[in-house]
PAMI-486839 format. One line per 5 residues: number of its first residue (from 1); for each residue x, y, z of N, C-alpha, C, O. Coordinates in Angstrom, 3 decimals. Layout:
# PAMI-486839
NUM) X,Y,Z,X,Y,Z,X,Y,Z,X,Y,Z ~ ... $
# end
This chain:
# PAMI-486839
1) 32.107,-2.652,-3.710,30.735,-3.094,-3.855,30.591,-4.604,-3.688,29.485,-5.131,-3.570 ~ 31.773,-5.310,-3.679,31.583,-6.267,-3.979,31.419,-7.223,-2.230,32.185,-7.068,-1.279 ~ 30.467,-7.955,-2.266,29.470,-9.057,-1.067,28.960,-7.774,-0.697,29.996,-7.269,-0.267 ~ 27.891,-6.715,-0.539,27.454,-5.819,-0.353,26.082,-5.926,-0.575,25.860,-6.117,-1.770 ~ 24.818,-5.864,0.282,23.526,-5.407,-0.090,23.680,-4.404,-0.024,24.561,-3.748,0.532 $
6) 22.493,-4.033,-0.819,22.125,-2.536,-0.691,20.613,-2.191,-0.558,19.916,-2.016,-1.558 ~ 20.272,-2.125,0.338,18.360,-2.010,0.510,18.362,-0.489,1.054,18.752,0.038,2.097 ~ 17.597,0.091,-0.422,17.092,1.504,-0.241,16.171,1.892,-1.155,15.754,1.130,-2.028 ~ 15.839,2.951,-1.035,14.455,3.230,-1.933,14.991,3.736,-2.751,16.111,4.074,-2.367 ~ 14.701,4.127,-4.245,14.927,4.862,-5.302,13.993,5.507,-5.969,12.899,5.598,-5.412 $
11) 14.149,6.061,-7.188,13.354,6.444,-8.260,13.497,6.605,-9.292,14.483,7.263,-9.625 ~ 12.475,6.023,-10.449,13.261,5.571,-12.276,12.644,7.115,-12.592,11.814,7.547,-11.793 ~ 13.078,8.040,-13.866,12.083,8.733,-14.170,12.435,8.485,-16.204,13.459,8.092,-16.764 ~ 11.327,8.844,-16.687,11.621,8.968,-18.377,10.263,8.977,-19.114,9.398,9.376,-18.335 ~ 9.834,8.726,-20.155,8.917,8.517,-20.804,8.578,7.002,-20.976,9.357,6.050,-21.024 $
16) 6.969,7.027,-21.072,5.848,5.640,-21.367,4.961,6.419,-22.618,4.651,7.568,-22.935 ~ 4.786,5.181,-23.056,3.922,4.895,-24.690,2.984,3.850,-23.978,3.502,2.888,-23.411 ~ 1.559,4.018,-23.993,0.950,2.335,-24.102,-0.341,2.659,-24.783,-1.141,3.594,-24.752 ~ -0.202,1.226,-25.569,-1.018,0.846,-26.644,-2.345,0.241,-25.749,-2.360,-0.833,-25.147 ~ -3.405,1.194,-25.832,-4.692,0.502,-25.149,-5.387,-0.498,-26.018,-5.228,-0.576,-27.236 $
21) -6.110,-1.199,-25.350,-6.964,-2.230,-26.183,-8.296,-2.337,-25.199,-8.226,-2.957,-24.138 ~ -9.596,-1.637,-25.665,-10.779,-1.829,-24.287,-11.212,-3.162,-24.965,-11.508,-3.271,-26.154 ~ -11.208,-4.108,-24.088,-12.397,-5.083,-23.993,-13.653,-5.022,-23.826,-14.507,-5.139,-24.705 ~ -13.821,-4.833,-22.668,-15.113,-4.078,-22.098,-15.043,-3.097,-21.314,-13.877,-2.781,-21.075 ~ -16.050,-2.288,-20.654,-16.242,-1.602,-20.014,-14.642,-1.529,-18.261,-13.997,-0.553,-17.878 $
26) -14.621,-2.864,-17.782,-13.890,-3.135,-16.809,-12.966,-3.648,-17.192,-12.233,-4.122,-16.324 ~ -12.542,-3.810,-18.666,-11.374,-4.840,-18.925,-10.667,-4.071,-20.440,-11.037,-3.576,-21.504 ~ -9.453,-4.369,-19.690,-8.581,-3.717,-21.368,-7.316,-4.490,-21.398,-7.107,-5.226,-20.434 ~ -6.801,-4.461,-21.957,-4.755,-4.955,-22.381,-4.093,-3.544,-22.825,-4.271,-2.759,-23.756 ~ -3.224,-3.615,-21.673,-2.043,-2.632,-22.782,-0.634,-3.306,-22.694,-0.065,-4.020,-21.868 $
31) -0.257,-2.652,-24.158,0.795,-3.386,-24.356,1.980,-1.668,-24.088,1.885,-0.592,-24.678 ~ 2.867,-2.052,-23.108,3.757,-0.901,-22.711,5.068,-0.638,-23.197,5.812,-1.583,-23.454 ~ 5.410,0.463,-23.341,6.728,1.016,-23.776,7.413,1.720,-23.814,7.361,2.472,-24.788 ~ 9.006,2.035,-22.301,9.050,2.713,-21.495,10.808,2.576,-21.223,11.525,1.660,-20.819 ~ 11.108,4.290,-21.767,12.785,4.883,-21.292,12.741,5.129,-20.452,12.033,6.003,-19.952 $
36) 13.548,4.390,-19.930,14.155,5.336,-18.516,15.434,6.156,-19.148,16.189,5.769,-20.040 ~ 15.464,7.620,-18.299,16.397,8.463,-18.129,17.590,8.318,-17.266,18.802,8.417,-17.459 ~ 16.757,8.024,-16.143,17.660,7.726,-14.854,16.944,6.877,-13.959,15.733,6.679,-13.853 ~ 17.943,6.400,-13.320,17.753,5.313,-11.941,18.352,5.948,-10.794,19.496,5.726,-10.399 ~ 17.490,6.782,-10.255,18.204,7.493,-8.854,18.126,6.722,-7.609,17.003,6.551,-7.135 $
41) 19.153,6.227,-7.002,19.073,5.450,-5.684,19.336,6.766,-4.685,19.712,7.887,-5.026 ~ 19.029,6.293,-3.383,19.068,7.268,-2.096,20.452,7.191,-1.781,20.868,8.109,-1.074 ~ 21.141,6.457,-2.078,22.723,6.737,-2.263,23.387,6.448,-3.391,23.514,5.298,-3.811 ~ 23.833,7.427,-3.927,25.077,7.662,-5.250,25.863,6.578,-5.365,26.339,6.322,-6.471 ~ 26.152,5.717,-4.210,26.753,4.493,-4.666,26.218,3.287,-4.685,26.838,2.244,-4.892 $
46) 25.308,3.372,-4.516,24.172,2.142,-4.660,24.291,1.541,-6.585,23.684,2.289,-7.351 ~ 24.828,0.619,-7.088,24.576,0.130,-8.273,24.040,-0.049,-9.584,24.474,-0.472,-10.656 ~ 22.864,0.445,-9.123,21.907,0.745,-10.173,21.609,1.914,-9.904,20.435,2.177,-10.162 ~ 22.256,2.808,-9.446,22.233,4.876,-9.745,22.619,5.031,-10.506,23.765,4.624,-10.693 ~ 21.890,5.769,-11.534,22.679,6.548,-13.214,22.169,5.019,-14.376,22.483,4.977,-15.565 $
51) 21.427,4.007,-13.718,21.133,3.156,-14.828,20.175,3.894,-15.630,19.602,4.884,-15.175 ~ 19.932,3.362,-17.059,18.928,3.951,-18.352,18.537,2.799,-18.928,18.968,1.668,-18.706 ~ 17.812,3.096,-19.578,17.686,1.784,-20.616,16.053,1.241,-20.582,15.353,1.358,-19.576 ~ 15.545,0.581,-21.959,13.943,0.144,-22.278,13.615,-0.278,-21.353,14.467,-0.557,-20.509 ~ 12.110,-0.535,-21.072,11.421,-1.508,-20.284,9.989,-1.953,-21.574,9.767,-1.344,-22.621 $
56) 9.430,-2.848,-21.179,8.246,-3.112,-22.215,7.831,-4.436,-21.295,8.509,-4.985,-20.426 ~ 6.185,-4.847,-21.879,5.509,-5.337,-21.162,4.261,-5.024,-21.958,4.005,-4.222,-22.856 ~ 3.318,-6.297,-21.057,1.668,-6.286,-21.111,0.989,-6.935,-20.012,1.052,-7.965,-19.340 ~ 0.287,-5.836,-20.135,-0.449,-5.947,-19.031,-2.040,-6.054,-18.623,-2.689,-5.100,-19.054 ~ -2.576,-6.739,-18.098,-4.635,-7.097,-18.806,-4.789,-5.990,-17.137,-4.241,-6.073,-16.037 $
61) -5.428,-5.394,-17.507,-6.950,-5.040,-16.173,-8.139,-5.476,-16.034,-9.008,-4.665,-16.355 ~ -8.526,-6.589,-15.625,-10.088,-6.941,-15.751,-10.705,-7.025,-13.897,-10.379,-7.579,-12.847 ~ -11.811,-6.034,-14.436,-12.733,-5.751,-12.987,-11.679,-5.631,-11.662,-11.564,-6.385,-10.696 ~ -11.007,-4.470,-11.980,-9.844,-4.296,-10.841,-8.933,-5.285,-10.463,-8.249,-5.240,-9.440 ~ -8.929,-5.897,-11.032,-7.578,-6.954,-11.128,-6.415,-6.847,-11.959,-6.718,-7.024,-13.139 $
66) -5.517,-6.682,-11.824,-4.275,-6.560,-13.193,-3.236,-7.549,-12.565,-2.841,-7.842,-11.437 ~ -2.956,-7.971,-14.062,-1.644,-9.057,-14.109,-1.216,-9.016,-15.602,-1.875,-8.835,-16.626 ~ 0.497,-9.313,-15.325,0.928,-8.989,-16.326,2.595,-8.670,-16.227,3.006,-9.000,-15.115 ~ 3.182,-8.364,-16.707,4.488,-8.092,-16.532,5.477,-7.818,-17.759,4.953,-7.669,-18.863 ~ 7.065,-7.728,-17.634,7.807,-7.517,-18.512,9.160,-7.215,-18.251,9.673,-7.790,-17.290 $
71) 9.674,-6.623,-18.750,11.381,-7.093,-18.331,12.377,-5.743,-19.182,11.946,-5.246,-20.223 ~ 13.484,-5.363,-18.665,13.878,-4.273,-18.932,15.368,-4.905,-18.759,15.958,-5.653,-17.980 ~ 15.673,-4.038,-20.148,17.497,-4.349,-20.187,18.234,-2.307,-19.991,17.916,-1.424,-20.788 ~ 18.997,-2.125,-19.008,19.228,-1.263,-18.370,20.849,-1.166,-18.911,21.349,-2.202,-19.348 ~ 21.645,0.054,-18.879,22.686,-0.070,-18.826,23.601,0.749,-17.848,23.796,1.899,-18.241 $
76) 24.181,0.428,-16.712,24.623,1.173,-15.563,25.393,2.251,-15.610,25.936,2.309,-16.714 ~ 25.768,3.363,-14.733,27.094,4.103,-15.034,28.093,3.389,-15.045,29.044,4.141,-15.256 ~ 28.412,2.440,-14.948,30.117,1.813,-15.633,30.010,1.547,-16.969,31.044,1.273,-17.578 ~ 28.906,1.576,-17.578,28.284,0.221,-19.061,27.871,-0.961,-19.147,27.510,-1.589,-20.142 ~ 27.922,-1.229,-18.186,27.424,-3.046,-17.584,25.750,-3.279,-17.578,24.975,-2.754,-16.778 $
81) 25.457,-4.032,-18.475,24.444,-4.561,-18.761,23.385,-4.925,-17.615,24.014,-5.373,-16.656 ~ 22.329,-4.904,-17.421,20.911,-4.962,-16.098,20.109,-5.500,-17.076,19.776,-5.012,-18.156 ~ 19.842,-6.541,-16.589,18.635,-7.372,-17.385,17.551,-7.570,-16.032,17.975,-8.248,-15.096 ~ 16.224,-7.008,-15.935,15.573,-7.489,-14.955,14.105,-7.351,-15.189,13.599,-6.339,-15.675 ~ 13.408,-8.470,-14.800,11.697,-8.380,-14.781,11.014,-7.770,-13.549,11.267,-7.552,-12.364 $
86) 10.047,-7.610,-14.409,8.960,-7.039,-13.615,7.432,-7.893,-13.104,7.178,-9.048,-13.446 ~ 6.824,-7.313,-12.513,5.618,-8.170,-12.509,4.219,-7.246,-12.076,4.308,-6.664,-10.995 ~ 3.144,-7.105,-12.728,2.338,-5.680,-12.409,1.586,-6.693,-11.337,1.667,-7.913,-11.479 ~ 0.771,-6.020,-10.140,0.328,-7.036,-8.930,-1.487,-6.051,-8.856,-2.583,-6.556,-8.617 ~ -1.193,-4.719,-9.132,-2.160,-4.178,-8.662,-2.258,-2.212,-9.331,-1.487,-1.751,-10.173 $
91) -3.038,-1.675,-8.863,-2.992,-0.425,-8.836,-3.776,0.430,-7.464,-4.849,0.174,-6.917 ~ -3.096,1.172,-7.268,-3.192,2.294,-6.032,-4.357,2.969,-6.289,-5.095,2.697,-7.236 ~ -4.606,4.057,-5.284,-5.939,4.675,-5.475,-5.312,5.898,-6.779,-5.971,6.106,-7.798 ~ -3.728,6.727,-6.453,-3.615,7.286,-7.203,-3.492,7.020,-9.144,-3.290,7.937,-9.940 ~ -3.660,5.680,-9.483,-3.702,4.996,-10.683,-2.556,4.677,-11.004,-2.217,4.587,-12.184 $
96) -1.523,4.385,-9.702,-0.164,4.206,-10.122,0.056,2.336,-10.037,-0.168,1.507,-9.155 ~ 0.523,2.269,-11.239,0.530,0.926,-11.525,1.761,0.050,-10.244,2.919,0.467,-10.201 ~ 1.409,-0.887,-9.496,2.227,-1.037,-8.111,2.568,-2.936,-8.610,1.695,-3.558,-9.215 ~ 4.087,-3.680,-8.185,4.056,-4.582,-8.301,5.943,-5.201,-7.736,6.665,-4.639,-6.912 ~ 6.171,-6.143,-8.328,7.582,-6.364,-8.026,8.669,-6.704,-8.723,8.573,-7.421,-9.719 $
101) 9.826,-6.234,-8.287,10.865,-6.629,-9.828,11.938,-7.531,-9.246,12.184,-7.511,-8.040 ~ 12.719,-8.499,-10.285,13.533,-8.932,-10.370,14.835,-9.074,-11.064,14.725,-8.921,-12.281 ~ 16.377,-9.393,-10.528,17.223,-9.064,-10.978,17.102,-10.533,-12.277,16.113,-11.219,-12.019 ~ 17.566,-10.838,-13.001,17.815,-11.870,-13.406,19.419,-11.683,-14.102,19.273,-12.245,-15.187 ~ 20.273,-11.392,-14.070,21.267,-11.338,-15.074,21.742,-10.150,-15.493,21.279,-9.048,-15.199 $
106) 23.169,-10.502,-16.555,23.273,-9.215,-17.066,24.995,-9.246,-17.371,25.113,-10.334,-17.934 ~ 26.123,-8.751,-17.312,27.501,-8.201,-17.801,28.336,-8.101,-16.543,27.904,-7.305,-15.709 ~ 29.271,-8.648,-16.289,30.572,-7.550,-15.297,29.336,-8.274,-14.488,28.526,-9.081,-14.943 ~ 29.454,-7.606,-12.795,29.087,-8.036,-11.644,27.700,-8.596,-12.017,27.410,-9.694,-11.541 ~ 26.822,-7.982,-12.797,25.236,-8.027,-12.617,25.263,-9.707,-13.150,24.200,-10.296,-12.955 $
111) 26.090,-10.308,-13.633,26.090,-11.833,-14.284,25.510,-12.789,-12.953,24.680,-13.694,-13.042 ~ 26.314,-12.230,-11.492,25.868,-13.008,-10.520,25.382,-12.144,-9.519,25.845,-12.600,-8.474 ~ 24.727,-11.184,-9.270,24.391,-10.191,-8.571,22.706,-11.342,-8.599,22.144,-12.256,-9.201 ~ 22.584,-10.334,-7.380,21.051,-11.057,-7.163,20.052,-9.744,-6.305,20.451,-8.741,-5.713 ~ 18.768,-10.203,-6.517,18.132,-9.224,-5.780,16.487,-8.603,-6.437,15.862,-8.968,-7.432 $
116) 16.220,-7.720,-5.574,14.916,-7.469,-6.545,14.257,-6.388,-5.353,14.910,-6.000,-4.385 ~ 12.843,-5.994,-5.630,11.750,-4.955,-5.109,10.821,-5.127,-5.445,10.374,-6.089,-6.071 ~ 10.174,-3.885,-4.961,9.051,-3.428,-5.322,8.820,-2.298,-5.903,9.764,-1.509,-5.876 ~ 7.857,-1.954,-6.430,7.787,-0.503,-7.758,6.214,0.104,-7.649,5.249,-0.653,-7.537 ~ 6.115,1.265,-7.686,5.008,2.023,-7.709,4.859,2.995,-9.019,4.896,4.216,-8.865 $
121) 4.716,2.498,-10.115,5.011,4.081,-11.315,3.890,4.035,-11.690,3.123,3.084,-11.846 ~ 3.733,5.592,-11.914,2.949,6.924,-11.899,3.374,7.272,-13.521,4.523,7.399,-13.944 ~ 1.944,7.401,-14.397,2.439,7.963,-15.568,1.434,9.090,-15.752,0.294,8.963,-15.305 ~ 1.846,10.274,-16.446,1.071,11.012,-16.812,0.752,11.065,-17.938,1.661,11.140,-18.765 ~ -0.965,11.043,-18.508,-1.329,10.276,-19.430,-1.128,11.224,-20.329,-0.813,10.505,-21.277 $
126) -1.087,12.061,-20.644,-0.896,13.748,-21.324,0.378,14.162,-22.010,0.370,14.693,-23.120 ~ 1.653,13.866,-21.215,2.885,14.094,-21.408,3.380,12.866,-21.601,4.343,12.744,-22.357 ~ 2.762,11.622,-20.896,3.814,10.272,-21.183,4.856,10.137,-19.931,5.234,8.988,-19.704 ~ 5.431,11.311,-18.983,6.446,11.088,-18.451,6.081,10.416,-17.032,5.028,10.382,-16.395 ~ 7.171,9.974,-16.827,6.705,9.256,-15.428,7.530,8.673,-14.595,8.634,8.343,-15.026 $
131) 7.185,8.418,-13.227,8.064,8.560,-11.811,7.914,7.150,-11.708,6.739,6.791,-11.620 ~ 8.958,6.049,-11.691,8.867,4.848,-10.340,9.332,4.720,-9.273,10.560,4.642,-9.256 ~ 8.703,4.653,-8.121,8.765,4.495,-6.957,9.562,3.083,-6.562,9.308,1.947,-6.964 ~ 10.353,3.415,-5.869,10.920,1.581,-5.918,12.092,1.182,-5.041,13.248,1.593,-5.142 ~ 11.538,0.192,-4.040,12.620,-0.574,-3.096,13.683,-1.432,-3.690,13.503,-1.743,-4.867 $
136) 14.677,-1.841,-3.142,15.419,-2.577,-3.651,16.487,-2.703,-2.363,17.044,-1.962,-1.553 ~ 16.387,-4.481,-2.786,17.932,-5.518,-1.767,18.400,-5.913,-2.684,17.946,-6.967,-3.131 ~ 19.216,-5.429,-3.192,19.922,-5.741,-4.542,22.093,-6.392,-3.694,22.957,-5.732,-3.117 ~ 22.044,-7.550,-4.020,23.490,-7.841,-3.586,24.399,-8.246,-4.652,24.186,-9.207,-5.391 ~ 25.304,-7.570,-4.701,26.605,-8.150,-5.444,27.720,-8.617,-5.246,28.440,-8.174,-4.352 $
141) 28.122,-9.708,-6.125,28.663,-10.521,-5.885,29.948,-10.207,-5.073,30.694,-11.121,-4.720 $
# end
């Protein structure tokens, strides 16, 4: 793995909690809170396949605008620590919250690994569970 990109699409899946707050009519805050199960990459050896671990965040919506973000500590199939942010940019027609992430740090390779994407997750408001959609050029060292 090692001097290796890896640019492919994936998908996070697990449970979300978020704490609404309406402002007004067009405007709210939630404050988010979110397991991942799994980190499925389009190839089994891609780095962050089989990662788990929290994510959390807040995020404002006012008059179709959202900004906001948060940061997730992950732990890989070897045990090696994933520390990486997020950043919310927008939402889709399907209400899937869309934006971009970053590596920042982390244990073992991820200390100097670098890299980041983009993310599309889909929650279902009923069950909580939910799909992220998500690119990634993730390189290690």
């Amino acid at each position: 793995m090692a001097g290796t990109t890896w640019e492919q699409p994936g998908k996070g899946t697990g449970i979300s909690t978020s704490s609404v707050n309406q402002i007004s009519e067009n405007h709210m805050v939630m404050q988010i809170s979110s397991s991942y199960e799994n980190v499925e990459m389009e190839e089994a050896e891609h780095p962050m396949n089989g990662a788990a671990g929290p994510c959390f965040g807040a995020v404002e919506v006012a008059s179709g605008e959202v900004e906001g973000g948060g940061i997730c500590a992950f732990v890989d199939s070897a045990g090696e620590k994933v520390v990486l942010h997020w950043e919310a940019e927008g939402m889709d027609q399907s209400g899937a919250m869309t934006g971009s992430w970053t590596l920042s740090g982390g244990t073992g390779p991820w200390a100097e690994a670098q890299g980041g994407g983009t993310f599309s997750s889909l929650t279902d408001p009923e069950s909580g569970k939910f799909v992220n959609t998500i690119t990634s050029s993730v390189t290690m060292p």
